[in-house]
N, C-alpha and C positions, 0 to 999 in steps of 0.2 A: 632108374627111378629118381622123381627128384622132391624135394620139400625141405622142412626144419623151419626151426624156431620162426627164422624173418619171413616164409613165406606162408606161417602160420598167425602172424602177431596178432593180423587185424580179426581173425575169428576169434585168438582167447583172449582180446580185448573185449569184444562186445560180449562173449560168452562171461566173462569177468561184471560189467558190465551191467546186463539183464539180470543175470543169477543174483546179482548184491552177494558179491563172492569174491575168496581168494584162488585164483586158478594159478597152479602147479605146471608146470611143462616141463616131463622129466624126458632127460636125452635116455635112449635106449642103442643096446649092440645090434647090428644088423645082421640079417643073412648077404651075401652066401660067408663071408667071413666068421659069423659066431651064427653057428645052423640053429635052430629050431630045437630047445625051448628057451634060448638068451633071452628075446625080447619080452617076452613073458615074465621069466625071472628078474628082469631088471623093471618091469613095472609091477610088478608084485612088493619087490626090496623097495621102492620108492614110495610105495601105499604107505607099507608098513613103516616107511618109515614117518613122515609127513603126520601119522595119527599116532604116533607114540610121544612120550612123554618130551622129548628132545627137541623135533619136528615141530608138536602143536609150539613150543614156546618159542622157540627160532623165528617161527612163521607167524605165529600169533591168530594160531586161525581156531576153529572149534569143531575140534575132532567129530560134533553129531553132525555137522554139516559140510561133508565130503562127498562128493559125487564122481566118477571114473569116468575117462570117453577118453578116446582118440580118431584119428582118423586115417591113423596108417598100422600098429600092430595090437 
């Protein structure tokens, strides 16, 4: 399999972009080394964290205007 951040840049740029938004790109564990449900849990831990009290301020973003996607887990 191949991808990541740089051969993702130019889609959450324009995603960043259009939306008038702060887009996130959280790294996640893969299989076959962390099996099924890591990559879940580590995008779950990343939500949660980005919309908590900590997260919104660090990032300066507004927790009602969060939206999820990926294109690999």
């Amino acid at each position: 399999t191949m991808g990541g951040l740089s051969s993702e840049n130019s889609f959450l740029t324009r995603c960043c972009s259009e939306a008038k938004c702060c887009v996130v790109s959280a790294n996640y564990r893969h299989a076959p080394e962390d099996p099924y449900p890591a990559a879940i849990n580590d995008a779950v831990d990343a939500y949660s964290w980005i919309v908590s009290q900590d997260g919104r301020r660090e990032l300066g973003i507004d927790s009602k205007k969060v939206a999820v996607g990926g294109l690999s887990a």
